[in-house]
KOLGULO-607156 format. One record per residue: residue in one letter; x, y, z of N, C-alpha, C, CB in turn. Coordinates in Angstrom, 2 decimals, decimal comma. Glycine has a CB too. Layout:
REM residues N
r = a	nc1 = X	nc2 = Y	nc3 = Z	cac1 = X	cac2 = Y	cac3 = Z	cc1 = X	cc2 = Y	cc3 = Z	cbc1 = X	cbc2 = Y	cbc3 = Z;
...
REM end
This chain:
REM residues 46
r = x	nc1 = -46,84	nc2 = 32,33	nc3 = 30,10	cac1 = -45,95	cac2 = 31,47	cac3 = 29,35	cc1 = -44,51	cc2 = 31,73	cc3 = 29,80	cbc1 = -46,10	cbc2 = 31,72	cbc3 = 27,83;
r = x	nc1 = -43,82	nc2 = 31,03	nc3 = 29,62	cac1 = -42,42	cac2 = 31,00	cac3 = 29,94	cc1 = -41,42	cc2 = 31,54	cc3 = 29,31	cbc1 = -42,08	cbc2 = 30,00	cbc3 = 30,01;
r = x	nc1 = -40,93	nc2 = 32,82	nc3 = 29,83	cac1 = -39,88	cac2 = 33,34	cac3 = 29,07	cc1 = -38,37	cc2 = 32,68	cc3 = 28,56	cbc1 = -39,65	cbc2 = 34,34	cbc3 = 29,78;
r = x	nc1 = -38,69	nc2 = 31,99	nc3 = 27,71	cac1 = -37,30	cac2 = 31,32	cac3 = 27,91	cc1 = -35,91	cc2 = 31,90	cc3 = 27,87	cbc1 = -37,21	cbc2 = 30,42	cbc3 = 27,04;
r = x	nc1 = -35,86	nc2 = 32,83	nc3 = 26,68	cac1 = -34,77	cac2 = 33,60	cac3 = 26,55	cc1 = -34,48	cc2 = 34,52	cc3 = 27,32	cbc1 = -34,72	cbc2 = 34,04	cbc3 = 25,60;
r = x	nc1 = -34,81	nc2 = 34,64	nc3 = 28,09	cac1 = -34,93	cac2 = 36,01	cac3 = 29,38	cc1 = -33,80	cc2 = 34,85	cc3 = 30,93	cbc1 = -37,72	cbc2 = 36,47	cbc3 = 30,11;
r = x	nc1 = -33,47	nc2 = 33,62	nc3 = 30,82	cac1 = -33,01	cac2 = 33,28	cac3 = 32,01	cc1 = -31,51	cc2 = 32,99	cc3 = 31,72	cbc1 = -33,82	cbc2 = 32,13	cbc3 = 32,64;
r = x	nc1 = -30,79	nc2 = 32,73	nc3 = 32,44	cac1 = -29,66	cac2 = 32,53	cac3 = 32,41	cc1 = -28,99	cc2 = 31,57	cc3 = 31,95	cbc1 = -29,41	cbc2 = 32,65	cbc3 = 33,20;
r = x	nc1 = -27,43	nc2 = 31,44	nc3 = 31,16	cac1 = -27,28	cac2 = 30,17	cac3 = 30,54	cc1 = -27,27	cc2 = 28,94	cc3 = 30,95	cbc1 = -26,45	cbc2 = 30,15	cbc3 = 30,07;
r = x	nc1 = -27,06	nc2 = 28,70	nc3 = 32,26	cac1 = -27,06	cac2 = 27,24	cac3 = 32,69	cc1 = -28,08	cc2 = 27,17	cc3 = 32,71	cbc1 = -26,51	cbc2 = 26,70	cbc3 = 33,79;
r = x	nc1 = -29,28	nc2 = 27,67	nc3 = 33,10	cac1 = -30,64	cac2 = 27,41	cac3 = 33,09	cc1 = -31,62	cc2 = 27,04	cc3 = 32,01	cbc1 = -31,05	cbc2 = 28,33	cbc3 = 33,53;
r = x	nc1 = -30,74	nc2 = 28,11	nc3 = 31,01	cac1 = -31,44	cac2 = 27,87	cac3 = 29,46	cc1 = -30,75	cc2 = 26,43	cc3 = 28,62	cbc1 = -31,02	cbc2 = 29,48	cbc3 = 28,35;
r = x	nc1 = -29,61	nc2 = 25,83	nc3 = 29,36	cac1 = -29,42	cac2 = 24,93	cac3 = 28,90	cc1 = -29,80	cc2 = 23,69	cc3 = 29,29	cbc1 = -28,59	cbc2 = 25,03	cbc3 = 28,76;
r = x	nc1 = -30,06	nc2 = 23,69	nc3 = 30,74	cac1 = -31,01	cac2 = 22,42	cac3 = 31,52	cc1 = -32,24	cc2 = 22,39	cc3 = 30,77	cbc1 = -31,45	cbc2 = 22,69	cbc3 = 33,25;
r = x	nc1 = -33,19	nc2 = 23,98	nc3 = 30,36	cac1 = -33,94	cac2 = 23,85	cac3 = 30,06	cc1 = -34,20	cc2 = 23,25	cc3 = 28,90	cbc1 = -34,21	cbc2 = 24,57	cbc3 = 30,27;
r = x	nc1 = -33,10	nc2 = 22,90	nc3 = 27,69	cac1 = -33,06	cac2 = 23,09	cac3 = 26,31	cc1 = -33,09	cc2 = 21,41	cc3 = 26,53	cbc1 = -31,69	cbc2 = 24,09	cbc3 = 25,44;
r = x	nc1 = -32,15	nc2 = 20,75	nc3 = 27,39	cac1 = -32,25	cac2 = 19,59	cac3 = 27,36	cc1 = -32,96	cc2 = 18,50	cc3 = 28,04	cbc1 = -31,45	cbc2 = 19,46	cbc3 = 27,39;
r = x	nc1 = -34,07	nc2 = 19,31	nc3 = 28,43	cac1 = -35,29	cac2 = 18,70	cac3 = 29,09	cc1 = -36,41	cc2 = 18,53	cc3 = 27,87	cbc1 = -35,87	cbc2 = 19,75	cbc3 = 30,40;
r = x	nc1 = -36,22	nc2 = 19,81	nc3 = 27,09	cac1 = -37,05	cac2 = 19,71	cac3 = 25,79	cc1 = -36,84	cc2 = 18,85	cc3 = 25,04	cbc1 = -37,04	cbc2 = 20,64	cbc3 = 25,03;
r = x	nc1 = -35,64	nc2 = 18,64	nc3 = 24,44	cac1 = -34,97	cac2 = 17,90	cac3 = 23,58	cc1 = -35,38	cc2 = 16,23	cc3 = 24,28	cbc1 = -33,22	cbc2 = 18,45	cbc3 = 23,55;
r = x	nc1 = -35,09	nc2 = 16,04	nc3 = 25,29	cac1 = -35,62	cac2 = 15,06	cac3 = 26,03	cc1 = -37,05	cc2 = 14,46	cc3 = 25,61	cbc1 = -35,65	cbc2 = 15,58	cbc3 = 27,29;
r = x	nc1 = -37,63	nc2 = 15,62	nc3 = 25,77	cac1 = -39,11	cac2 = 15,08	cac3 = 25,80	cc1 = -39,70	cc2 = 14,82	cc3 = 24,30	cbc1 = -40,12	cbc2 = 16,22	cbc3 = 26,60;
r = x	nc1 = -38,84	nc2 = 15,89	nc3 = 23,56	cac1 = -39,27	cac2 = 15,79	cac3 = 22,24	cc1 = -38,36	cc2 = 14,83	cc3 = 21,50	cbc1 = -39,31	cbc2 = 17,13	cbc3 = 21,60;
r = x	nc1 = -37,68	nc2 = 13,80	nc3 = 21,86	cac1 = -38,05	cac2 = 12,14	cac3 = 21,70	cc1 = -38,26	cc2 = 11,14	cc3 = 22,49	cbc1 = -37,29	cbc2 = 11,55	cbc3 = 21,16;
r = x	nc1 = -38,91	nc2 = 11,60	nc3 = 23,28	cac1 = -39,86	cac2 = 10,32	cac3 = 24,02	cc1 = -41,20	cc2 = 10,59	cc3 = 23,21	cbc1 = -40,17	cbc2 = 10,47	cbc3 = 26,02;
r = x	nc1 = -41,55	nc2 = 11,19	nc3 = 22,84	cac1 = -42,59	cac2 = 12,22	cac3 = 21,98	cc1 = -42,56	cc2 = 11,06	cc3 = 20,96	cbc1 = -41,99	cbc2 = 14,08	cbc3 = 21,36;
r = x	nc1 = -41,40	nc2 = 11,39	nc3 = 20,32	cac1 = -40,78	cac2 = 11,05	cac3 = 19,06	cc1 = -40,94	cc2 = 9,14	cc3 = 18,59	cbc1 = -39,03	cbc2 = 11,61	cbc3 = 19,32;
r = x	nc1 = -40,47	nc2 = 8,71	nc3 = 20,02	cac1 = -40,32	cac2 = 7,42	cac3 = 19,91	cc1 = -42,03	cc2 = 7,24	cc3 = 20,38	cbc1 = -38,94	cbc2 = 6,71	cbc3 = 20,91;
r = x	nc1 = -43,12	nc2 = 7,82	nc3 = 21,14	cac1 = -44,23	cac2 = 7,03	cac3 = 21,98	cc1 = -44,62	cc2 = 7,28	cc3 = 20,07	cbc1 = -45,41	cbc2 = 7,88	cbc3 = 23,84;
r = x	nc1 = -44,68	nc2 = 8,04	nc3 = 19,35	cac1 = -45,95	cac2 = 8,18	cac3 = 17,64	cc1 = -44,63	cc2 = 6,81	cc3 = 16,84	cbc1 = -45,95	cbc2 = 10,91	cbc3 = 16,19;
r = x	nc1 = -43,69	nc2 = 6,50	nc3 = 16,81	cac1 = -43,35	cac2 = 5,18	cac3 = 15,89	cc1 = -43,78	cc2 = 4,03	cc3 = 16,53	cbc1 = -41,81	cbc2 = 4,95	cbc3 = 15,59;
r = x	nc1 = -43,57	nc2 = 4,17	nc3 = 18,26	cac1 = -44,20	cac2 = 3,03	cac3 = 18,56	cc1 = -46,02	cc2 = 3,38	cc3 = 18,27	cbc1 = -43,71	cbc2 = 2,62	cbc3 = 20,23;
r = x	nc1 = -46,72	nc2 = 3,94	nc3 = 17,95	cac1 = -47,44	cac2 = 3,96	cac3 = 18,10	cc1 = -48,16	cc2 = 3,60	cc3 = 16,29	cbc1 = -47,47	cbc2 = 4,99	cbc3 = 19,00;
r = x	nc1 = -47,27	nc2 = 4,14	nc3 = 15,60	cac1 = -47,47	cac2 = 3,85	cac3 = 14,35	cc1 = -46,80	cc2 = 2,27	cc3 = 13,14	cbc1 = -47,00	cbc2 = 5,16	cbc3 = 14,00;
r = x	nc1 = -45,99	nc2 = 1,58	nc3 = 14,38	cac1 = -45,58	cac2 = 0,63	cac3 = 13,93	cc1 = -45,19	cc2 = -0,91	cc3 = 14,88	cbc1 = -44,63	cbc2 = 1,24	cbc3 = 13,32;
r = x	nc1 = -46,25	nc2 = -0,40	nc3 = 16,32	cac1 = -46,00	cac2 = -1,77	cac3 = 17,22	cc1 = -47,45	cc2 = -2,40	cc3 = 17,41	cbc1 = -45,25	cbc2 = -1,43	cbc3 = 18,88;
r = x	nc1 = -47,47	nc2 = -2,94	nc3 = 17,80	cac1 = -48,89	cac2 = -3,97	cac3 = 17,78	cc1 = -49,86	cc2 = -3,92	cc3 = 18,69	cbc1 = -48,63	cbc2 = -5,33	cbc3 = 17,90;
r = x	nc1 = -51,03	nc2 = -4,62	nc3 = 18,66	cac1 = -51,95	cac2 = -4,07	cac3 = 19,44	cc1 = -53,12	cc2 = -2,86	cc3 = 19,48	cbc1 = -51,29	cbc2 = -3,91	cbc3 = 20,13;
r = x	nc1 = -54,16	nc2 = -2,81	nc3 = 20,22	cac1 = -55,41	cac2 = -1,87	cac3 = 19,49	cc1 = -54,96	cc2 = -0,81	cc3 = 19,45	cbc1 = -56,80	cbc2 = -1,68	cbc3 = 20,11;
r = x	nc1 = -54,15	nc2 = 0,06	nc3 = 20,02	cac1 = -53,56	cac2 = 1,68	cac3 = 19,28	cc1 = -53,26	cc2 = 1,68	cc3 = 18,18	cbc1 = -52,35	cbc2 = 2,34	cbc3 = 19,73;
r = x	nc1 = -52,55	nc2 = 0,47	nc3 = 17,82	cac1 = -51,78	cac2 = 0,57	cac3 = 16,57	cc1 = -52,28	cc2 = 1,73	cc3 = 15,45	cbc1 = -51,85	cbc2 = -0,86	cbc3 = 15,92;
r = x	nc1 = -51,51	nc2 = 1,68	nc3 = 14,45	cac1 = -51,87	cac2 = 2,44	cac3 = 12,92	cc1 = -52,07	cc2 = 1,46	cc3 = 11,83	cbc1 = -50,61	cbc2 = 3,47	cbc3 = 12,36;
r = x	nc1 = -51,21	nc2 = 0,44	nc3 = 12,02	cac1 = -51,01	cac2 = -0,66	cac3 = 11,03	cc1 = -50,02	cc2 = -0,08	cc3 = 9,77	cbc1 = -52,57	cbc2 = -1,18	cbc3 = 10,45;
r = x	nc1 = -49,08	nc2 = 0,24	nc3 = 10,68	cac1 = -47,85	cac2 = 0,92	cac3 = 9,01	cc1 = -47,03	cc2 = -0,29	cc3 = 9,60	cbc1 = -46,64	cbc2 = 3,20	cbc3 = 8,94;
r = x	nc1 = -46,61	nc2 = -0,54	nc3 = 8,59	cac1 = -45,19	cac2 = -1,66	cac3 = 8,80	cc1 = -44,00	cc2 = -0,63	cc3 = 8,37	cbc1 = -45,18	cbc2 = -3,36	cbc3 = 7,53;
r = x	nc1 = -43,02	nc2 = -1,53	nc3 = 8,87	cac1 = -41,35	cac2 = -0,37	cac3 = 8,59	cc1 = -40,66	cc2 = -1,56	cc3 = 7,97	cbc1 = -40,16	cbc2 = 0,43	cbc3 = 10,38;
REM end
């Protein structure tokens, strides 16, 4: 596993915002997924 806190700050900060990144594309693929159309759907309306 990846030590995160063990690397250096520019590194830990590319790294922080690669996460953050992903954790809303994450974020946005489960609303689209819970409120856009088509057979994945969930069927929640907003």
């Amino acid at each position: 596993m990846h030590d995160f806190w063990s690397v250096d700050d520019d590194q830990r900060e590319e790294e922080l915002t690669q996460f953050l990144k992903n954790l809303v594309m994450a974020g946005g693929a489960l609303a689209l997924a819970t409120a856009g159309t088509g057979v994945w759907t969930v069927g929640v309306t907003l």
